[in-house]
Residue frames as a rotation matrix with the C-alpha (Angstrom) as fourth column:
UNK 1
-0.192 0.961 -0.197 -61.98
0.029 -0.195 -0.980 15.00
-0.981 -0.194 0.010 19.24
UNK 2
-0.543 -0.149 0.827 -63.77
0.819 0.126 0.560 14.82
-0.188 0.981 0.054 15.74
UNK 3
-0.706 0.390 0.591 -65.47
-0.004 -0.837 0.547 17.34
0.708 0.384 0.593 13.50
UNK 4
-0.179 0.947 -0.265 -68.86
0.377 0.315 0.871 15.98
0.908 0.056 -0.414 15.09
UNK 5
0.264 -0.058 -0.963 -67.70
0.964 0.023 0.263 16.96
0.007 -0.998 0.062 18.45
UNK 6
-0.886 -0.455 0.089 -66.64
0.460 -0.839 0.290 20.26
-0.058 0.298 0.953 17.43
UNK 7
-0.880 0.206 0.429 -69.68
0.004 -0.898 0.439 21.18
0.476 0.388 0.789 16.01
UNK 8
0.246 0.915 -0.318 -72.15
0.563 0.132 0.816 19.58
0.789 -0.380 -0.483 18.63
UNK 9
-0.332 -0.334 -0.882 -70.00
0.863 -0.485 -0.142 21.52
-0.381 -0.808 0.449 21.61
UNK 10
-0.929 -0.216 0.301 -70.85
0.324 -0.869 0.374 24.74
0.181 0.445 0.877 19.03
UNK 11
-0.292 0.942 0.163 -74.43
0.101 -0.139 0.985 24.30
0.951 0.305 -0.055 19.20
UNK 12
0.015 -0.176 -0.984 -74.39
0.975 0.223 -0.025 23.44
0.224 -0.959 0.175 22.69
UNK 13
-0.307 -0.526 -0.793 -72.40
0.806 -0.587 0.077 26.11
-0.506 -0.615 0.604 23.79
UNK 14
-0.842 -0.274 -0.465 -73.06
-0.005 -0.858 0.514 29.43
-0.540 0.434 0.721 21.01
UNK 15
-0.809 0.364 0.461 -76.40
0.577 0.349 0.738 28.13
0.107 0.864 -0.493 18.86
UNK 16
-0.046 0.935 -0.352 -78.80
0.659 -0.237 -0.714 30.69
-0.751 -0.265 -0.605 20.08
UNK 17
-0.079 0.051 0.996 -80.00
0.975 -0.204 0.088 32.36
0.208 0.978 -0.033 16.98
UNK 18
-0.976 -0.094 -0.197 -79.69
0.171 -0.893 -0.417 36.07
-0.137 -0.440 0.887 17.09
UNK 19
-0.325 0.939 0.110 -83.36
0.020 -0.110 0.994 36.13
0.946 0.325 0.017 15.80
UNK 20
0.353 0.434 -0.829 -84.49
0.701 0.465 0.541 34.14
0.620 -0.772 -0.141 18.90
UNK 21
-0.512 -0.661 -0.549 -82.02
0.842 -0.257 -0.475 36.35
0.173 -0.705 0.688 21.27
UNK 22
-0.991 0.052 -0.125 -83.96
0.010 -0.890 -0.455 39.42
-0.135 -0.452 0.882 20.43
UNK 23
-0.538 0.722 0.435 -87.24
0.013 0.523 -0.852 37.64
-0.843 -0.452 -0.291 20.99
UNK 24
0.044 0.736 -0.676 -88.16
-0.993 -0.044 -0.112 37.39
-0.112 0.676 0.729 17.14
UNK 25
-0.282 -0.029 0.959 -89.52
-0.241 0.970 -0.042 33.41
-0.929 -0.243 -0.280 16.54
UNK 26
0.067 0.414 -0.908 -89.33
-0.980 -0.145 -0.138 33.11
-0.188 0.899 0.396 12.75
UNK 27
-0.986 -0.077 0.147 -89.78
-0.049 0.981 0.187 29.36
-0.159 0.177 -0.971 12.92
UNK 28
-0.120 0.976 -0.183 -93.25
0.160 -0.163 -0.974 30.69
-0.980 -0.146 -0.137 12.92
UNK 29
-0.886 -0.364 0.288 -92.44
0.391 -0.251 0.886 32.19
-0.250 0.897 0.365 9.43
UNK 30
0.610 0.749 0.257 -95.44
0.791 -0.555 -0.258 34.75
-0.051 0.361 -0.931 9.83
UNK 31
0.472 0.057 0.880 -95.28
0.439 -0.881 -0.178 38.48
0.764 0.470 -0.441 8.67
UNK 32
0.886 -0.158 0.437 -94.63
-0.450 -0.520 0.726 39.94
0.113 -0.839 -0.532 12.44
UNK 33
0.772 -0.573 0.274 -91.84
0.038 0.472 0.881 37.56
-0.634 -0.670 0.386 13.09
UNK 34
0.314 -0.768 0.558 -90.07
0.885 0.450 0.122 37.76
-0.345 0.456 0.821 10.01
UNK 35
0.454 -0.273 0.848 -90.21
-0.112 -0.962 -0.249 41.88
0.884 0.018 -0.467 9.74
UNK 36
0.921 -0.353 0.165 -88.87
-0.359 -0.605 0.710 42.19
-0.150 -0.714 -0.684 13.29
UNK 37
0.324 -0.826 0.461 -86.16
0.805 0.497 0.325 39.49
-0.498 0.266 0.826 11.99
UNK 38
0.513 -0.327 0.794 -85.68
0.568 -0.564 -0.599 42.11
0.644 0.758 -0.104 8.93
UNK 39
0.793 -0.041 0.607 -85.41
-0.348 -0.849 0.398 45.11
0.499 -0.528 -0.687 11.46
UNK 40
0.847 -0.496 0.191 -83.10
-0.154 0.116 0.981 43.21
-0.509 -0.860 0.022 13.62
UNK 41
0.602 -0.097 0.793 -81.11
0.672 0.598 -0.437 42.66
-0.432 0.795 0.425 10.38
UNK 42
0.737 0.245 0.631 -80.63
0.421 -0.895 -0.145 46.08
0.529 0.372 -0.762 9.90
UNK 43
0.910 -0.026 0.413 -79.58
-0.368 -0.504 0.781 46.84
0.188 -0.863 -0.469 13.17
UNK 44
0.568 -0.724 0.391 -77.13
0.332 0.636 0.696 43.88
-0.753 -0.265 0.602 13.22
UNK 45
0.532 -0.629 0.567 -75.71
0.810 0.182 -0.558 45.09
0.248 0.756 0.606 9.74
UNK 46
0.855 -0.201 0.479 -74.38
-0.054 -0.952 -0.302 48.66
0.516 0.232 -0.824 11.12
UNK 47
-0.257 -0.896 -0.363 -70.85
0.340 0.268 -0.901 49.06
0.905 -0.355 0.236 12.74
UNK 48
0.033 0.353 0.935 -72.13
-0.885 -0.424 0.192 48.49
0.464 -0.834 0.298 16.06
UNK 49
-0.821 -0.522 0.230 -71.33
-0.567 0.706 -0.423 46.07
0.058 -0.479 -0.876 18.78
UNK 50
-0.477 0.758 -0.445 -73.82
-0.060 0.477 0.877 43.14
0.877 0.445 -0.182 17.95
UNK 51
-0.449 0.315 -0.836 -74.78
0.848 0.444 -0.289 42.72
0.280 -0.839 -0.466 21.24
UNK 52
-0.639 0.494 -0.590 -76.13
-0.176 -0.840 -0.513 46.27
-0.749 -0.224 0.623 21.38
UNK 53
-0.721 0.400 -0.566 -77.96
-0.671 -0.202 0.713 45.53
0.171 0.894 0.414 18.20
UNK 54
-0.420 0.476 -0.773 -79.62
0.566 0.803 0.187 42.31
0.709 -0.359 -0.607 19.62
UNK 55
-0.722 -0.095 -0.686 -80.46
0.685 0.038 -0.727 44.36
0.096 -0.995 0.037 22.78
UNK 56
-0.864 0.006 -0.503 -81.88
-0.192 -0.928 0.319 47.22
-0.465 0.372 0.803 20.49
UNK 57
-0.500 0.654 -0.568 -84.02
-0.591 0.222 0.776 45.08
0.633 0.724 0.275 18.65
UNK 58
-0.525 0.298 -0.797 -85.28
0.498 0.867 -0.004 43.44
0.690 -0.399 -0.604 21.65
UNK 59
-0.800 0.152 -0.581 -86.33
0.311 -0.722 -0.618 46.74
-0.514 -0.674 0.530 23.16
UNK 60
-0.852 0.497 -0.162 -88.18
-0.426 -0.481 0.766 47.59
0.303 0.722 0.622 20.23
UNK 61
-0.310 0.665 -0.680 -90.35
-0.057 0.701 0.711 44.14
0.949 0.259 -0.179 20.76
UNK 62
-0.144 0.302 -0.942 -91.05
0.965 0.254 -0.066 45.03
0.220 -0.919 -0.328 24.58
UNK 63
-0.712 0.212 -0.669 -92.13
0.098 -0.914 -0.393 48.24
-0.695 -0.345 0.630 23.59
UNK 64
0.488 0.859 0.157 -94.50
0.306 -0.001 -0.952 47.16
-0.817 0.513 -0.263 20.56
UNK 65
0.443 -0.165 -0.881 -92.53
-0.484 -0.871 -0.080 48.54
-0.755 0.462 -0.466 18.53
UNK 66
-0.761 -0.620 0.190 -91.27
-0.066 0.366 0.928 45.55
-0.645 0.694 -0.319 16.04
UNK 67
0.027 0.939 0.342 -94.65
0.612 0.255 -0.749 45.54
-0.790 0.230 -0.568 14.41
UNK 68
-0.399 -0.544 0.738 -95.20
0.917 -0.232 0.325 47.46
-0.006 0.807 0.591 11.23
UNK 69
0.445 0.837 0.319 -98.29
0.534 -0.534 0.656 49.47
0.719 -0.122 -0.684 11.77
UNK 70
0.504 -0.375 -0.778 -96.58
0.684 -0.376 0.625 50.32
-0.527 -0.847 0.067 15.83
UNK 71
-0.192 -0.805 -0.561 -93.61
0.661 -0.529 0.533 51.89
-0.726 -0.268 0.634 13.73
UNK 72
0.032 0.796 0.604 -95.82
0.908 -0.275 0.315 53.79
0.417 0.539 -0.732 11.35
UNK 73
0.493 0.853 0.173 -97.49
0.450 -0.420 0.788 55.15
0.745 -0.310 -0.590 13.87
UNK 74
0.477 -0.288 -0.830 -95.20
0.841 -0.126 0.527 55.56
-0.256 -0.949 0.182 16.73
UNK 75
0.989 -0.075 -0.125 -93.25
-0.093 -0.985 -0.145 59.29
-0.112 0.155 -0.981 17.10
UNK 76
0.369 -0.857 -0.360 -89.76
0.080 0.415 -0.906 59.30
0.926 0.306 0.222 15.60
UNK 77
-0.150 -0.492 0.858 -88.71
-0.977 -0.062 -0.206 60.60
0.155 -0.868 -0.471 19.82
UNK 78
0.491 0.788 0.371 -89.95
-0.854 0.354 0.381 57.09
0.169 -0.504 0.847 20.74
UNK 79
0.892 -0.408 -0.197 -88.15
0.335 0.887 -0.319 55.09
0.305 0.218 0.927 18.66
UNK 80
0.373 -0.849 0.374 -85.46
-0.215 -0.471 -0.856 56.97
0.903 0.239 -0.358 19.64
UNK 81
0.102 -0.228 0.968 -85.63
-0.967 -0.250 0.043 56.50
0.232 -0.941 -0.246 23.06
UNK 82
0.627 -0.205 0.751 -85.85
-0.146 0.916 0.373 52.68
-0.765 -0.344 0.545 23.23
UNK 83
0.846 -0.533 -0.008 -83.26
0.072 0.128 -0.989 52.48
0.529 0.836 0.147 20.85
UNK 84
-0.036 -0.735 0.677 -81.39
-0.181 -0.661 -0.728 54.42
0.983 -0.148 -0.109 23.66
UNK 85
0.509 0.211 0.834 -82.13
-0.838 0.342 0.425 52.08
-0.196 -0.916 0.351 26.21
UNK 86
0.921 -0.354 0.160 -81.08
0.377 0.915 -0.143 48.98
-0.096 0.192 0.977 24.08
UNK 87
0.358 -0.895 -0.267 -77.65
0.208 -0.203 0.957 51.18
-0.910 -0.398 0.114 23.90
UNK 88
-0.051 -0.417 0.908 -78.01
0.985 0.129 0.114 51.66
-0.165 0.900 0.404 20.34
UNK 89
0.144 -0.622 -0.770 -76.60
0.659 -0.520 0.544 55.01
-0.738 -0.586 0.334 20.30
UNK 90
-0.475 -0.762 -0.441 -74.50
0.138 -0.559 0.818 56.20
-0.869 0.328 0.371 17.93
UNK 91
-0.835 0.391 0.387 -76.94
0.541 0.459 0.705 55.25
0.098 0.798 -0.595 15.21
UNK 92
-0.490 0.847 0.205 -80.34
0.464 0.452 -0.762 56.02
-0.738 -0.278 -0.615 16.62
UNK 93
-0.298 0.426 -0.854 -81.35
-0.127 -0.905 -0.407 58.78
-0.946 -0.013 0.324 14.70
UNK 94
-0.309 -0.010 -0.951 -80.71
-0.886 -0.361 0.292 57.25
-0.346 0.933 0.103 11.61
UNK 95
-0.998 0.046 0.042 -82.00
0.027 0.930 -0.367 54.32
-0.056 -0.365 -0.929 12.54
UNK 96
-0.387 0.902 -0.191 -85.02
0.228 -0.107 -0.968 55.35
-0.893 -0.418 -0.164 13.52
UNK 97
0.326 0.343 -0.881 -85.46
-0.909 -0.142 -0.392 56.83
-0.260 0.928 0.266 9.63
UNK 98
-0.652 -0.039 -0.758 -84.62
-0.693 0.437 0.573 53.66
0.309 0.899 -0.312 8.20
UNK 99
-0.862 0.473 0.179 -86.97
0.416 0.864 -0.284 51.56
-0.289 -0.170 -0.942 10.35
UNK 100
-0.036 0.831 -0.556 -89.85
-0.273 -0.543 -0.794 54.38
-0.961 0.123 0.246 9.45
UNK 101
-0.143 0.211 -0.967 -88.81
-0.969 -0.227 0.094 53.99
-0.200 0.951 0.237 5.76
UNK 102
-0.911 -0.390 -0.138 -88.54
-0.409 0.898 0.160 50.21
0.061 0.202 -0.977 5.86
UNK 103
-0.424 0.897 0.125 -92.13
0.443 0.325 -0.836 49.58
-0.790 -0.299 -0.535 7.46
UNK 104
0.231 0.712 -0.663 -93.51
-0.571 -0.453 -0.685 51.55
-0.788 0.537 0.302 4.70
UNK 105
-0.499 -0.246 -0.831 -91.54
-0.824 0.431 0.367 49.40
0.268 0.868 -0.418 1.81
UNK 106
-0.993 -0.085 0.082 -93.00
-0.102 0.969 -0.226 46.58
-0.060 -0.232 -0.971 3.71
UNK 107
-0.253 0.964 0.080 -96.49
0.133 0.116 -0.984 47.60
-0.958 -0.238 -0.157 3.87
UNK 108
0.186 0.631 -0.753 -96.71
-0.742 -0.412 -0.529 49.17
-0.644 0.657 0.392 0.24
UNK 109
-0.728 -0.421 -0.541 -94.51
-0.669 0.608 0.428 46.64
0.148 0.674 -0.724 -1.85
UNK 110
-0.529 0.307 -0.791 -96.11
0.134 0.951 0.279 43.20
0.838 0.042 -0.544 0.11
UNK 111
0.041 0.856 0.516 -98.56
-0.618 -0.384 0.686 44.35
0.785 -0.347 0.514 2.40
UNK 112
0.221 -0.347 0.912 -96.68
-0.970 0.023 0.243 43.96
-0.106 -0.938 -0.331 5.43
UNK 113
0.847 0.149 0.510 -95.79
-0.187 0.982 0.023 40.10
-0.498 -0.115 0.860 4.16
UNK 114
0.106 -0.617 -0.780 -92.29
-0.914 -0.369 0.167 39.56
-0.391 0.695 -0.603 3.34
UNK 115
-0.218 -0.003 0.976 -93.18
0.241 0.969 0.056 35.87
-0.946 0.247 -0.210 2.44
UNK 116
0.784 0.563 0.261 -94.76
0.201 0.168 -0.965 37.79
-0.587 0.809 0.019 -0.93
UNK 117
0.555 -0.676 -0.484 -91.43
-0.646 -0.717 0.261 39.09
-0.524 0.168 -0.835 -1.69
UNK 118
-0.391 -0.224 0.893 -90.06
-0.377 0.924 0.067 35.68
-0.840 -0.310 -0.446 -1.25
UNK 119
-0.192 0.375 0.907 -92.14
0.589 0.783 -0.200 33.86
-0.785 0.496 -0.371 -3.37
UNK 120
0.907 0.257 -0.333 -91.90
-0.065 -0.697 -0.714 36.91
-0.416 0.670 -0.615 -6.26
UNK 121
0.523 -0.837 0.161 -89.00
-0.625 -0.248 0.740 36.67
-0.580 -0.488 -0.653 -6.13
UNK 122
0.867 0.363 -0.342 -88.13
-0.495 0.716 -0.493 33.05
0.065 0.596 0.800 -6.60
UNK 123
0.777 -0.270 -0.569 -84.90
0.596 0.606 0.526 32.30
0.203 -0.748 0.632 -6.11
UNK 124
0.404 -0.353 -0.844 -81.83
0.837 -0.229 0.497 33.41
-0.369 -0.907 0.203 -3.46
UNK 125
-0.656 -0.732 -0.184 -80.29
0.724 -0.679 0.120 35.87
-0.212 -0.055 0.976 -5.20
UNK 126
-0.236 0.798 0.555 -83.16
0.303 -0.483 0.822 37.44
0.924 0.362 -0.128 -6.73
UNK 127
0.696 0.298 -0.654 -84.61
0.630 0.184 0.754 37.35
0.345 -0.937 -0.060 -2.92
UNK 128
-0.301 -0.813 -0.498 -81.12
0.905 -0.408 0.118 38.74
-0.300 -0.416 0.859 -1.52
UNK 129
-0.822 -0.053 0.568 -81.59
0.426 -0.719 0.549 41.83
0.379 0.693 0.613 -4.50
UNK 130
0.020 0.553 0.833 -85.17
0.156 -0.824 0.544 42.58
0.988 0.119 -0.103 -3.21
UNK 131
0.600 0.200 -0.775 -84.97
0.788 0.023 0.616 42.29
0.141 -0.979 -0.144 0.31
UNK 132
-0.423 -0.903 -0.076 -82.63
0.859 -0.426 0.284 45.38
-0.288 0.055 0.956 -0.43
UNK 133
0.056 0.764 0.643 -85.63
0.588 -0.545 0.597 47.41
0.807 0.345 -0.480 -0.77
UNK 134
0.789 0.409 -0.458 -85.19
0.602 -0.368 0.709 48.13
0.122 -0.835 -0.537 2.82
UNK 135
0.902 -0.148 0.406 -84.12
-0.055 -0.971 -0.234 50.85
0.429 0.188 -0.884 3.93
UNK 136
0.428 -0.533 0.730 -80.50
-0.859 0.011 0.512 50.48
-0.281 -0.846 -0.453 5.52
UNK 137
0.691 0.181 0.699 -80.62
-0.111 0.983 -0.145 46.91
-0.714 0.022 0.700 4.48
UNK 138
0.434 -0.349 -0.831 -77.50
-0.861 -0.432 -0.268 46.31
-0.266 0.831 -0.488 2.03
UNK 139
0.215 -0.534 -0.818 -75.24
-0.760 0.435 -0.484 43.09
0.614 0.725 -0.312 0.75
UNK 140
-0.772 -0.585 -0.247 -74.40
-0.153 0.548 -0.822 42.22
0.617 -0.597 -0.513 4.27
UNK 141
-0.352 0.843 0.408 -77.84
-0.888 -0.163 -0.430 43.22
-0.296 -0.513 0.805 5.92
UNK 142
0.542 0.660 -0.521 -79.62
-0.841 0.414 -0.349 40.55
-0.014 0.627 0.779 3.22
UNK 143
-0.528 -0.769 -0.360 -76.81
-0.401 0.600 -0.692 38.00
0.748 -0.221 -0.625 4.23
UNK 144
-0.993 0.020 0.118 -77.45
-0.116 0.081 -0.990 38.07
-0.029 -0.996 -0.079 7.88
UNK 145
-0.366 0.927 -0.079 -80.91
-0.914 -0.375 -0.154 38.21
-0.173 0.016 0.985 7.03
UNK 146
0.320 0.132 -0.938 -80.86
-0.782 0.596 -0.183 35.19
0.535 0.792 0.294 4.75
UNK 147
-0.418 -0.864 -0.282 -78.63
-0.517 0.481 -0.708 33.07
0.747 -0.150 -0.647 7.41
UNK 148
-0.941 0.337 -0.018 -81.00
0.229 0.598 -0.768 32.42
-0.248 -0.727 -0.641 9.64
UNK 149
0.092 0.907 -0.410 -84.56
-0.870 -0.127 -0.477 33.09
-0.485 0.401 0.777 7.47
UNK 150
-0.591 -0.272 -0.759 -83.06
-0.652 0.715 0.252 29.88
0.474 0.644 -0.600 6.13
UNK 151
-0.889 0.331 0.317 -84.40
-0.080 0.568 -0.819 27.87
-0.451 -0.753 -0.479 8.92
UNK 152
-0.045 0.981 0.186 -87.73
0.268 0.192 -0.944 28.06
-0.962 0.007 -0.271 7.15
UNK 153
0.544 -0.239 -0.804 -87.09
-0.768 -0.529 -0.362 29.65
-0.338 0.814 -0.472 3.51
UNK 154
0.706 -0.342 0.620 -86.17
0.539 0.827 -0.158 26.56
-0.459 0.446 0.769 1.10
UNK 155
0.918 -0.393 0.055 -84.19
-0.117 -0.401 -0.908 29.35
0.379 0.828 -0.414 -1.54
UNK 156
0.267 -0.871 0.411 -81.04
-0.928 -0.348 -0.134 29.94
0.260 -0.346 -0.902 1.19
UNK 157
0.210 -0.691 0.692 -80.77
-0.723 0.367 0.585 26.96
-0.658 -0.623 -0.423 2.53
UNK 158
0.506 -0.533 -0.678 -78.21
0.744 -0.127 0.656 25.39
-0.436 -0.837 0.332 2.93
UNK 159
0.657 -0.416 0.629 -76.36
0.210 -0.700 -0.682 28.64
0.725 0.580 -0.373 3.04
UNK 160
0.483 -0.562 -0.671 -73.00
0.770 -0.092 0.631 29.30
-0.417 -0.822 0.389 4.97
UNK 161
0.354 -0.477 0.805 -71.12
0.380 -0.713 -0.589 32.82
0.855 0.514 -0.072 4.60
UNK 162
0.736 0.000 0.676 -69.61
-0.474 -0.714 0.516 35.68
0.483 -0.701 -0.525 6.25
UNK 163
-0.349 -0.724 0.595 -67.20
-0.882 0.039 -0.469 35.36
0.316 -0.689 -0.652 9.47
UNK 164
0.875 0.244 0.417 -69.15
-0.230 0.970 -0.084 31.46
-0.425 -0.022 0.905 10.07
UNK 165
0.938 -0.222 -0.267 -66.72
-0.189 0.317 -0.929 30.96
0.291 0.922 0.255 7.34
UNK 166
0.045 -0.936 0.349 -63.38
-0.527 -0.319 -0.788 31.78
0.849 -0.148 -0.508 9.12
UNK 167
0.038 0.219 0.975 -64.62
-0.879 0.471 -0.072 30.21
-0.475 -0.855 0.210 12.57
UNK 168
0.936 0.326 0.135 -65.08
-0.309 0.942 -0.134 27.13
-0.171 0.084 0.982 10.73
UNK 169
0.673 -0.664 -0.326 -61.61
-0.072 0.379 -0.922 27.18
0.736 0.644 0.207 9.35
UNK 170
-0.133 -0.624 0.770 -60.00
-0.854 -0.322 -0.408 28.29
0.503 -0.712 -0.490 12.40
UNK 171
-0.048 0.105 0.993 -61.67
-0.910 0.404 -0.087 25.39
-0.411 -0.909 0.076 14.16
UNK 172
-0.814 -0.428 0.393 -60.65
-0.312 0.893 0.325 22.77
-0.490 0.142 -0.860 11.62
UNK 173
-0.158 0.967 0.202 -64.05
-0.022 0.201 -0.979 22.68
-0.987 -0.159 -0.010 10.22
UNK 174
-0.559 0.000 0.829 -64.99
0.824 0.107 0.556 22.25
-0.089 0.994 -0.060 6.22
UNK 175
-0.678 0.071 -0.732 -66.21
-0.101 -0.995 -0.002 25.71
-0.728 0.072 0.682 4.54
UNK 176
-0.747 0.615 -0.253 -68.46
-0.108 0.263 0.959 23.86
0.656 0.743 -0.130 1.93
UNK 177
-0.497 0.773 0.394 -72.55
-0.854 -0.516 -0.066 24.62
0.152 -0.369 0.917 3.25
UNK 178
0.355 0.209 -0.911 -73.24
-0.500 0.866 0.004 21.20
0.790 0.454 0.412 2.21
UNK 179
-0.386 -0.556 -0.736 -70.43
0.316 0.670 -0.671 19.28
0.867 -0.492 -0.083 4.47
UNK 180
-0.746 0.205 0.633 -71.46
-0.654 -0.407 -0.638 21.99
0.126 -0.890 0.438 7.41
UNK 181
0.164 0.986 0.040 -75.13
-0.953 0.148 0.266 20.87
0.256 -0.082 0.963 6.60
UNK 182
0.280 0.121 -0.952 -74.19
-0.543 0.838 -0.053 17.34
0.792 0.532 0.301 6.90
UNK 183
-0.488 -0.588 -0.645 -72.31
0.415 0.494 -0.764 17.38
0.768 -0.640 0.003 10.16
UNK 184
-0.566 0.623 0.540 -75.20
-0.820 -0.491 -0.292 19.27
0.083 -0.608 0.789 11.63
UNK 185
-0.949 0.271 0.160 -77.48
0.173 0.874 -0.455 16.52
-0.263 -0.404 -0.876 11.26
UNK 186
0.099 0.967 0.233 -80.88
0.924 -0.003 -0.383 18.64
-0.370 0.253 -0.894 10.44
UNK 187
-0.233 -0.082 0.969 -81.61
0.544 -0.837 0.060 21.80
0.806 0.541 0.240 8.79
UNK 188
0.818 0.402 0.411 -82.76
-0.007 -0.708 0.706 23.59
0.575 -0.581 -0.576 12.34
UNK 189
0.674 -0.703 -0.225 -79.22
0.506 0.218 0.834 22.26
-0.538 -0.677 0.503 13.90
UNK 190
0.063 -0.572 0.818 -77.49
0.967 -0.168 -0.193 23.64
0.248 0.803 0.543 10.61
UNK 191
0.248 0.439 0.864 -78.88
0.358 -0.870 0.339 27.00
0.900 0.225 -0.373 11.17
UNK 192
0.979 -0.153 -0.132 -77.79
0.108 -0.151 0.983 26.84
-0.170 -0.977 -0.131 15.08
UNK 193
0.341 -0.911 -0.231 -74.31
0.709 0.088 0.699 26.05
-0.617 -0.403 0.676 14.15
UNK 194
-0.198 -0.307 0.931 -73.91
0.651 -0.751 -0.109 29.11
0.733 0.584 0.348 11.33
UNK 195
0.777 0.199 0.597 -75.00
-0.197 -0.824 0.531 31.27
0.598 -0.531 -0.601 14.45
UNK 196
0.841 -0.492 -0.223 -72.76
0.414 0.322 0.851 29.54
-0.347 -0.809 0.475 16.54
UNK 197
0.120 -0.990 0.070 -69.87
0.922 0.137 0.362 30.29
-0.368 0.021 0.929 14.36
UNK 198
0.235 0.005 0.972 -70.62
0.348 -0.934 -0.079 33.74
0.907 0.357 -0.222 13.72
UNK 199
0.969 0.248 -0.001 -70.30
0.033 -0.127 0.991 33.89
0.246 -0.960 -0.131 17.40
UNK 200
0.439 -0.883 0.167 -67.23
0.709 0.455 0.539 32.09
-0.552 -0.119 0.825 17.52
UNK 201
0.202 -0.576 0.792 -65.97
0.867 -0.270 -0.418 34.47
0.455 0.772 0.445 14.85
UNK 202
0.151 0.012 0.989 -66.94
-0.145 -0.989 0.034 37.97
0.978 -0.149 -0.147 16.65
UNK 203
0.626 -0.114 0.771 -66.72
-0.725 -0.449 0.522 37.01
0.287 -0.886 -0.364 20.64
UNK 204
-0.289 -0.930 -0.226 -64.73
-0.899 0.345 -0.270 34.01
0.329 0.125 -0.936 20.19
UNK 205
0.170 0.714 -0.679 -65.09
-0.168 0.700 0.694 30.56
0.971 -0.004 0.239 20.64
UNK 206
0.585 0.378 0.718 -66.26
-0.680 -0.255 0.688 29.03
0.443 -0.890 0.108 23.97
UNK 207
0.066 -0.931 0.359 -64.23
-0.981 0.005 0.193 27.03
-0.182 -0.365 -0.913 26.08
UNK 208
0.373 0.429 0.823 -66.32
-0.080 0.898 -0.432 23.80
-0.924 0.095 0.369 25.51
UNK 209
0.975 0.064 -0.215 -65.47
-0.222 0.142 -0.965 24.31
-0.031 0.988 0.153 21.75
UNK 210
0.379 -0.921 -0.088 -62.04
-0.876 -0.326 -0.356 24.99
0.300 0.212 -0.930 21.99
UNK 211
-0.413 -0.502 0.760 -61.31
-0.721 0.690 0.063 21.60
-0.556 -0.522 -0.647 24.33
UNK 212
0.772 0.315 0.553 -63.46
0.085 0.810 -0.580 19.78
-0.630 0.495 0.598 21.60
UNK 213
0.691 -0.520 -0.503 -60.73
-0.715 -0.596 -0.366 21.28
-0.110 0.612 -0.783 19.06
């Protein structure tokens, strides 16, 4: 099998973006879609089983609650409790203060628009540095953040990091963003197959991948 097969069996099989998984659609690249991205960012950066974090941050958004104003406004018990449905747990409490403190950096800094950051900014690191305003949000948070805000955000892309990295090597794959970007084929397939191999890195790869291998 070649690289190409490798990394179309990845998309295939592993490319759902965690964004998309926890029902945020930042191909839209509006305000609402790219804060619950942030929030889910957050959630995904704490030592917690990602899949509870995805599950967490999809509760939020079927309770109203990925919105900025909603988490404002809502009672810290609330967020607590659908936190504690999505199984995020061990966290919630402090959770729940950093999404209170985050919605406020978002509303006073850029008035609830983290495209204004963005484009203050200027470019990726600079970006990375403020998007670290949020609460919680730290080195890795603004990674994960950045890995799939690429999909629409010229500064990141192409950007490949993190455990992607190690999945690619393991599976024989080139570690240079560029070559990835190239054997993806488009910048929205590129972005499928860094989720994919973050996948591959934390739950392993699927079986389709492996027999491309």
């Amino acid at each position: 099998m070649s690289r190409k097969d490798i990394v179309d069996a990845l998309i295939e099989r592993q490319g759902t973006l965690y964004s998309e998984e926890m029902g945020a659609n930042i191909a839209r690249d509006t305000p609402q879609e790219l804060f619950h991205w942030l929030v889910g960012a957050i959630m995904l950066s704490a030592r917690i089983d990602a899949s509870l974090a995805v599950a967490s941050a999809k509760a939020l958004r079927e309770a109203g609650l990925h919105k900025i104003d909603a988490i404002l406004e809502a009672p810290e018990k609330r967020l607590i409790e659908v936190l504690t449905e999505g199984g995020y747990t061990r966290y919630r409490e402090v959770t729940t203060g950093y999404l209170k403190e985050t919605a406020a950096w978002a509303k006073e800094c850029y008035d609830g628009d983290l495209r204004r950051l963005r484009d203050e900014a200027g470019d990726a690191e600079a970006i990375l540095s403020a998007l670290q305003g949020a609460k919680g949000l730290g080195p890795m948070g603004a990674g994960i953040f950045a890995r799939e805000a690429q999909l629409v955000w010229d500064a990141f892309h192409p950007r490949a990091d993190g455990p992607a990295l190690d999945a690619a090597r393991d599976l024989g794959l080139p570690r240079e963003a560029g070559k990835l970007s190239d054997l993806a084929g488009s910048r929205e397939r590129f972005v499928r197959l860094m989720a994919a191999l973050t996948r591959a890195a934390i739950d392993g790869p699927d079986q389709a991948v492996t027999d491309a291998t």
